[in-house]
Residue frames as a rotation matrix with the C-alpha (Angstrom) as fourth column:
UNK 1
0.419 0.907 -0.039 22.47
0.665 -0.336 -0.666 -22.36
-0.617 0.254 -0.745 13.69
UNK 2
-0.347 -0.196 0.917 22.78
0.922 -0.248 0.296 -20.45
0.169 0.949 0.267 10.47
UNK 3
0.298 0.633 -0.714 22.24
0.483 -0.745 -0.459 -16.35
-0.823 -0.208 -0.528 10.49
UNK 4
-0.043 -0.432 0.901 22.54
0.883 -0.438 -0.168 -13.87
0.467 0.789 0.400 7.67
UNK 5
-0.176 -0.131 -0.976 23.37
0.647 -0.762 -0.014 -10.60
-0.742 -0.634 0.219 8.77
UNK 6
0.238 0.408 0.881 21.36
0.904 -0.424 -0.048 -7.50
0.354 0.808 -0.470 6.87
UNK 7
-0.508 -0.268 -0.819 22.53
0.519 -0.853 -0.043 -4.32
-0.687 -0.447 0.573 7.28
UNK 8
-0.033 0.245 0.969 20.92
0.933 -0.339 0.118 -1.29
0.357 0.908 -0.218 6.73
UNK 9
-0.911 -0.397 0.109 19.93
0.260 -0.762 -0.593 2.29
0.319 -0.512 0.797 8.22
UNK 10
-0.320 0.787 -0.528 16.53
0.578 -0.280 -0.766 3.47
-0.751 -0.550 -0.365 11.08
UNK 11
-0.925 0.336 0.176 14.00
-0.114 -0.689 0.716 4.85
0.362 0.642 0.676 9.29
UNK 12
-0.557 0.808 0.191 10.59
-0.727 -0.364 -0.582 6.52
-0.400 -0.463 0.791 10.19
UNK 13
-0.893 0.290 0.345 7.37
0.441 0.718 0.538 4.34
-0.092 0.633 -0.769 9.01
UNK 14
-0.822 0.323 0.469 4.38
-0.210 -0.938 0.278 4.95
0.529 0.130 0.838 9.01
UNK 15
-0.399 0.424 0.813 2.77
-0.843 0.179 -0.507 3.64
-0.360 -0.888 0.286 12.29
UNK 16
-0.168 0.747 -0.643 1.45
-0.902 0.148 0.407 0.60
0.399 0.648 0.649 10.49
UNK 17
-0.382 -0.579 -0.721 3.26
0.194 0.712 -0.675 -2.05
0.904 -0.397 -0.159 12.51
UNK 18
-0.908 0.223 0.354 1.78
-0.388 -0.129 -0.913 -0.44
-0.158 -0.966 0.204 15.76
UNK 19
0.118 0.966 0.231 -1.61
-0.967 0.164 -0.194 -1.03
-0.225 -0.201 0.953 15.00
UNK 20
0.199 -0.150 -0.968 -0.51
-0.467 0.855 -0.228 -4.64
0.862 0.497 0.100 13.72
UNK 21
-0.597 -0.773 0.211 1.33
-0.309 -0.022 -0.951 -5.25
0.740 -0.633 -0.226 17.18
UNK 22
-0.798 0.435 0.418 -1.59
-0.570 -0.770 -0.287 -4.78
0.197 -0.467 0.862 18.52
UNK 23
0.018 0.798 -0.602 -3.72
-0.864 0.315 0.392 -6.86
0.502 0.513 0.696 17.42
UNK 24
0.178 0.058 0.982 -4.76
-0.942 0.299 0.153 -10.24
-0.285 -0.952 0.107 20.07
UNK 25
0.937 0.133 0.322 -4.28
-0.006 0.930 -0.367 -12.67
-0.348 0.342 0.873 17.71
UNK 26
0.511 -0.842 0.175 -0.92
-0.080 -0.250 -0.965 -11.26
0.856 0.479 -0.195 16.55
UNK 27
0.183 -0.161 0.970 0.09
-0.933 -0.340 0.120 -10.56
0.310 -0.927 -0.212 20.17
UNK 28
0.425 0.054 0.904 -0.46
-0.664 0.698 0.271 -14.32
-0.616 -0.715 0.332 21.14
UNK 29
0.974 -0.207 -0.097 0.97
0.024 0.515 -0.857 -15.89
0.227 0.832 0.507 18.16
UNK 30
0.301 -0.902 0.310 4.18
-0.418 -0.417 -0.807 -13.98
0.857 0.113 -0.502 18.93
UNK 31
0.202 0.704 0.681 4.13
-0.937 -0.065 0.345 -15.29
0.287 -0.707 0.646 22.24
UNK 32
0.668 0.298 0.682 3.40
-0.244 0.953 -0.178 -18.74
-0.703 -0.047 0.710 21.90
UNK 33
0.751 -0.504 0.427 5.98
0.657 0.504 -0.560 -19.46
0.067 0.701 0.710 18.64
UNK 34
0.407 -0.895 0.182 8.91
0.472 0.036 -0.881 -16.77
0.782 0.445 0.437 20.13
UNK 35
-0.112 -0.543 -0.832 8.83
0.896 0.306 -0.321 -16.17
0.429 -0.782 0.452 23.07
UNK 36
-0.922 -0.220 -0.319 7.53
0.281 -0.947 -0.157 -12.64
-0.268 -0.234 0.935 23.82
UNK 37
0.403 0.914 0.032 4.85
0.851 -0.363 -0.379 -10.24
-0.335 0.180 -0.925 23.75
UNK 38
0.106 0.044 0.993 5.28
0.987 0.117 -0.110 -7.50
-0.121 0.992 -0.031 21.50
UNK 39
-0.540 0.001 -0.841 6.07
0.196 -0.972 -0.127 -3.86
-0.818 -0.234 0.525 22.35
UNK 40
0.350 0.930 0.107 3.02
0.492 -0.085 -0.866 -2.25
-0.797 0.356 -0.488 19.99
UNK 41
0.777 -0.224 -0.589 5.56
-0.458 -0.842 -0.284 -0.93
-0.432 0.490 -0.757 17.05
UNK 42
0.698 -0.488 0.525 7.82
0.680 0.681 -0.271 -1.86
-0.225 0.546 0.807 14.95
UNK 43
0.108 -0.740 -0.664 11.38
-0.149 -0.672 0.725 -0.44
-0.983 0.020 -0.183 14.13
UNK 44
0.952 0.290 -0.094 11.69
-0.132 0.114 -0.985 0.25
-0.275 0.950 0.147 10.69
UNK 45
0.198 -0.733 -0.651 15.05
-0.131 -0.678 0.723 -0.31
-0.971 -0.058 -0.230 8.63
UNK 46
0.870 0.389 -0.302 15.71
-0.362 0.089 -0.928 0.21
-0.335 0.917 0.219 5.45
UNK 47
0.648 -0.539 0.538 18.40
0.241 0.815 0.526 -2.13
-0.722 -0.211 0.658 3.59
UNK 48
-0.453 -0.676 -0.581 21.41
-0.585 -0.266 0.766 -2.13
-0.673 0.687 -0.275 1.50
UNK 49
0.148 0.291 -0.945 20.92
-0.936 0.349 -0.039 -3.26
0.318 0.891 0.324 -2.37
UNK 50
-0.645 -0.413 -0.643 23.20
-0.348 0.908 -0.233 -6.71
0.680 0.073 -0.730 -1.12
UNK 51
-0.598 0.738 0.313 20.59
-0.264 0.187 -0.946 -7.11
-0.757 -0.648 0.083 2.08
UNK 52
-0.073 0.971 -0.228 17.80
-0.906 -0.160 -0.392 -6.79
-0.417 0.178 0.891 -0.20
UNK 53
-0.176 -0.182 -0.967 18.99
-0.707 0.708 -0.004 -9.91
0.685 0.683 -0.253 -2.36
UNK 54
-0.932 -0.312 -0.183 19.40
-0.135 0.769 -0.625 -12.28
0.336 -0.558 -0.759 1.07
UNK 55
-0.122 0.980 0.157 15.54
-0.704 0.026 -0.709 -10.91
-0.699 -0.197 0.687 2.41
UNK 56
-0.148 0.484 -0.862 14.68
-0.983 0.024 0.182 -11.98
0.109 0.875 0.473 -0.81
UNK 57
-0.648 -0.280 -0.708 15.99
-0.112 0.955 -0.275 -15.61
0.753 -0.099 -0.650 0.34
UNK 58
-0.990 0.142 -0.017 14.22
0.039 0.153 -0.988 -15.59
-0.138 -0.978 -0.156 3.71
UNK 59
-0.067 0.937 -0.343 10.67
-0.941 -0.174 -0.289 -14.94
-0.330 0.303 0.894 2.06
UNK 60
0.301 0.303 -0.904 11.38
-0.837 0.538 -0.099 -18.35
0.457 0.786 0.416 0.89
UNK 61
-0.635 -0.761 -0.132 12.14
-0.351 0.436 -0.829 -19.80
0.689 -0.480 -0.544 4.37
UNK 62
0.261 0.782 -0.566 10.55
0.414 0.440 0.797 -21.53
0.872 -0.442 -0.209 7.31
UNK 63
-0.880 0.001 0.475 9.97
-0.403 -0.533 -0.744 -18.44
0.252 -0.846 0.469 9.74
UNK 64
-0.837 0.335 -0.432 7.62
0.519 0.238 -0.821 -18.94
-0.172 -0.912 -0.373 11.99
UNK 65
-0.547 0.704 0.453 4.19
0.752 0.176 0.636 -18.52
0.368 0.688 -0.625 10.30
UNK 66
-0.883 0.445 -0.149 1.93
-0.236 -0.696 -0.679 -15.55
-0.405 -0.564 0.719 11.34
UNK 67
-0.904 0.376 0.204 -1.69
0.385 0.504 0.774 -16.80
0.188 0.778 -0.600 10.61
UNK 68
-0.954 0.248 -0.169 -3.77
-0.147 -0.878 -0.456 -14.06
-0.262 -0.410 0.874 10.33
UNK 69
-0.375 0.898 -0.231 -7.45
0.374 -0.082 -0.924 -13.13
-0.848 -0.433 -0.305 11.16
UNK 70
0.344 0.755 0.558 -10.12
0.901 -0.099 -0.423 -12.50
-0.264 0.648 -0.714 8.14
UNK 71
0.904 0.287 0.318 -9.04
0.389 -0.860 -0.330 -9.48
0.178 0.422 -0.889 6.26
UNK 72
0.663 -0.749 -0.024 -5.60
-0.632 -0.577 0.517 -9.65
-0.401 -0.327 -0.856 7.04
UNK 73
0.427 -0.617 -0.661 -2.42
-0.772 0.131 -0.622 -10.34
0.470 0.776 -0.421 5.02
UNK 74
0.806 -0.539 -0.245 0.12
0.587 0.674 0.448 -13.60
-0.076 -0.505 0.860 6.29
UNK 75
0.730 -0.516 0.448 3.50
-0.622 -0.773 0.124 -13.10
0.283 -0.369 -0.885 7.39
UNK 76
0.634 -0.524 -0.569 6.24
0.471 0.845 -0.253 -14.94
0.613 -0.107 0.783 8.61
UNK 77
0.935 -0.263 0.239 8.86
-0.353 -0.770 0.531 -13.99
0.044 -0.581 -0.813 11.66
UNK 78
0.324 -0.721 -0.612 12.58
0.478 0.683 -0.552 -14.89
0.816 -0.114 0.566 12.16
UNK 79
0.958 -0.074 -0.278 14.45
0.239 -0.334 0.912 -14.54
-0.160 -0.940 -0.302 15.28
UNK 80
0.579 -0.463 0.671 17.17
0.114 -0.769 -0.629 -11.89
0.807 0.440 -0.392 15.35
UNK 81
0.103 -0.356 -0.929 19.62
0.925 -0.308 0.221 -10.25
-0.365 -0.882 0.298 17.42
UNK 82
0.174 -0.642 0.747 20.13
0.644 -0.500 -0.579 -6.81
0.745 0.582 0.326 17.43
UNK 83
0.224 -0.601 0.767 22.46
-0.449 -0.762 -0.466 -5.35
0.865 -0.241 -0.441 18.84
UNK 84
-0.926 -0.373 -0.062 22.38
-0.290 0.806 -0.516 -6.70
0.243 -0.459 -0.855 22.39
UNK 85
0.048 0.999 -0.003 18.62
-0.990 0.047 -0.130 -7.62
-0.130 0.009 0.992 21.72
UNK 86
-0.911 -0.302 0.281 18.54
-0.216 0.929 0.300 -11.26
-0.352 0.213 -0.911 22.01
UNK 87
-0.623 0.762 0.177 14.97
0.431 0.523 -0.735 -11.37
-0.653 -0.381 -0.655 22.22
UNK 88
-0.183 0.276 -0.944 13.80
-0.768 -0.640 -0.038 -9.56
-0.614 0.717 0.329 18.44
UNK 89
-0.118 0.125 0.985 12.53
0.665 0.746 -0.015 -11.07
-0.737 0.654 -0.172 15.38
UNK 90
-0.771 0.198 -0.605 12.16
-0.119 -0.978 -0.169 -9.47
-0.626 -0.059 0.778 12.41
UNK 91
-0.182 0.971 -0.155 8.96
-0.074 -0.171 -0.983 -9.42
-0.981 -0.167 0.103 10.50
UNK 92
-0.923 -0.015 -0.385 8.28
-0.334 -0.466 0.819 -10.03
-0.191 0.885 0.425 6.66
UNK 93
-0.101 0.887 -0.451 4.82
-0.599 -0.416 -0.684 -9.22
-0.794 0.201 0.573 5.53
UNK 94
-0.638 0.071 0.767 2.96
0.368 0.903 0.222 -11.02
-0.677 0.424 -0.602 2.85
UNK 95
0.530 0.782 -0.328 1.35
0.291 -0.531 -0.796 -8.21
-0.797 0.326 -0.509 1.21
UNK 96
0.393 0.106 0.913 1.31
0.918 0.010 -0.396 -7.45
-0.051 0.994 -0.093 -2.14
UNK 97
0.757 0.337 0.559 3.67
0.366 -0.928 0.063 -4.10
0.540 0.157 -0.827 -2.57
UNK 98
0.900 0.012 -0.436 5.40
0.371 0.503 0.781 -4.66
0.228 -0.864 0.448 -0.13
UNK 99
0.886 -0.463 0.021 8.72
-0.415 -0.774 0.478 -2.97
-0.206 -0.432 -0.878 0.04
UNK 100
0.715 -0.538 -0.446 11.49
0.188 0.763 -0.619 -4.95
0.674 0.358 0.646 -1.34
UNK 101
-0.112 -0.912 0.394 14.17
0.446 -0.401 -0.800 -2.40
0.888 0.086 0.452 0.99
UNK 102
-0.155 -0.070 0.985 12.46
-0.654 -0.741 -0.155 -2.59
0.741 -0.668 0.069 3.76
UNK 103
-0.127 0.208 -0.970 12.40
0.442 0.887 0.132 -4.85
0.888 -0.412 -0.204 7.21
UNK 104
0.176 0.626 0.760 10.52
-0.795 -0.365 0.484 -3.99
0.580 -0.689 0.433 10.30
UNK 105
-0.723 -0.475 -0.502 12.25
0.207 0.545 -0.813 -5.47
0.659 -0.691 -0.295 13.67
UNK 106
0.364 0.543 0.756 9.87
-0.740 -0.325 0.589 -6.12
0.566 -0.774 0.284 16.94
UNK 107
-0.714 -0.615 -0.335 11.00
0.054 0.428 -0.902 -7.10
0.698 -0.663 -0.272 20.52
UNK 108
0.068 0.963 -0.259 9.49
0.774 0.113 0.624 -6.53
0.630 -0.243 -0.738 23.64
UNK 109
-0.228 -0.368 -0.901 10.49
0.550 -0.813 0.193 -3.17
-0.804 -0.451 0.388 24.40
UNK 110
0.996 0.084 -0.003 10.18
0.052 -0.642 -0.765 0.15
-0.066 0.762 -0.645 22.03
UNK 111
0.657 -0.712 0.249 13.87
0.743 0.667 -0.052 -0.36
-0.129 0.219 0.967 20.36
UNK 112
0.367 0.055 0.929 13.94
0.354 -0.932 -0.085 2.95
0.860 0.359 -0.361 19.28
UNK 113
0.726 0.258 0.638 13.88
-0.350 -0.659 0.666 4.39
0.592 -0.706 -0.388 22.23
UNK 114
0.997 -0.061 0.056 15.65
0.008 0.744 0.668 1.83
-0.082 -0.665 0.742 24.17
UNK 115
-0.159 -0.974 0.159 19.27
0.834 -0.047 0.550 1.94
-0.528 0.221 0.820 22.25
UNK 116
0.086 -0.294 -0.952 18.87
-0.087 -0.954 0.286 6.11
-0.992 0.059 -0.108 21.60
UNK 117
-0.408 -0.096 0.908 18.17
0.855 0.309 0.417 5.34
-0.321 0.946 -0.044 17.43
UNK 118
-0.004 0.709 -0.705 17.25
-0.163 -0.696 -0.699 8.04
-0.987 0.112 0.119 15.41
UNK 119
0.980 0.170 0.105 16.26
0.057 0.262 -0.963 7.88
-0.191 0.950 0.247 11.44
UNK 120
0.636 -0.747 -0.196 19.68
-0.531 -0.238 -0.813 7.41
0.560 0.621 -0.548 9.16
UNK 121
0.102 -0.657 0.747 21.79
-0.984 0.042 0.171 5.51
-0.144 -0.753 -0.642 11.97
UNK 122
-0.086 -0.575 -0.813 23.32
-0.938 0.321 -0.128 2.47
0.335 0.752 -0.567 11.02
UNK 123
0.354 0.226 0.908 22.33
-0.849 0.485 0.210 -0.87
-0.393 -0.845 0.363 11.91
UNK 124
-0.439 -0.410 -0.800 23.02
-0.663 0.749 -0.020 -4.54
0.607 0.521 -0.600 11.61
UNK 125
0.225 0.766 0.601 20.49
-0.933 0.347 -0.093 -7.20
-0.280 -0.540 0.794 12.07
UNK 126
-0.857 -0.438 -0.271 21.57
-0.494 0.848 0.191 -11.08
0.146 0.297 -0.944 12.11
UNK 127
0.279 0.927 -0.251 18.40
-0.953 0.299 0.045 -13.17
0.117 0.227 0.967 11.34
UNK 128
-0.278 -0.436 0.856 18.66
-0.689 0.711 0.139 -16.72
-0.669 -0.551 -0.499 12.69
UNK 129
-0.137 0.162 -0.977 18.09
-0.816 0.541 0.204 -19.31
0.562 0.825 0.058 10.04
């Protein structure tokens, strides 16, 4: 199995990913196509310039479809490690706007919390291909 590895640094968000998390159709997708139920939040990080070029590639891969409910954008997930998270994926939105420098990791735990992260702290996220 193929991974690219993005690296970038924890940053704050703005809570949008929790209410997304949330959501019972989102919840059971995740589930059913990786293997987990969702801790209600997403970890935010923002990428280097060279990251941003490889995302760019992966928007144009076969993650693992998110197929969303009237009135809501698509998506697509890949499975990740980070750190010693085996069980992560990380999330790239279909919405219009979208952040080009930014990727938003969920597991089934709060991550944050879990490996002591605060905003600025380096990371490195290997995306399974």
């Amino acid at each position: 199995m193929r991974t690219l590895c993005l690296e970038g640094r924890i940053s704050s968000g703005k809570g949008e990913g929790a209410k997304f998390m949330k959501l019972p159709w989102v919840k059971k997708q995740i589930k059913e196509e990786l293997g987990f139920v969702p801790y209600p939040g997403t970890l935010d990080v923002r990428i280097t310039e060279a990251s941003v070029k490889l995302k760019k590639a992966l928007a144009e891969g076969n993650g693992v479809k998110i197929l969303p409910a009237t009135g809501f954008h698509r998506g697509k997930c890949f499975q990740a490690a980070f750190i010693a998270e085996l069980k992560c994926a990380i999330v790239v939105p279909e919405v219009p706007g979208y952040p080009e420098d930014l990727i938003e990791i969920i597991g089934p735990e709060n991550l944050r919390k879990k490996h002591h992260l605060s905003d600025g702290d380096p990371v490195e996220v290997k995306v399974m291909l």
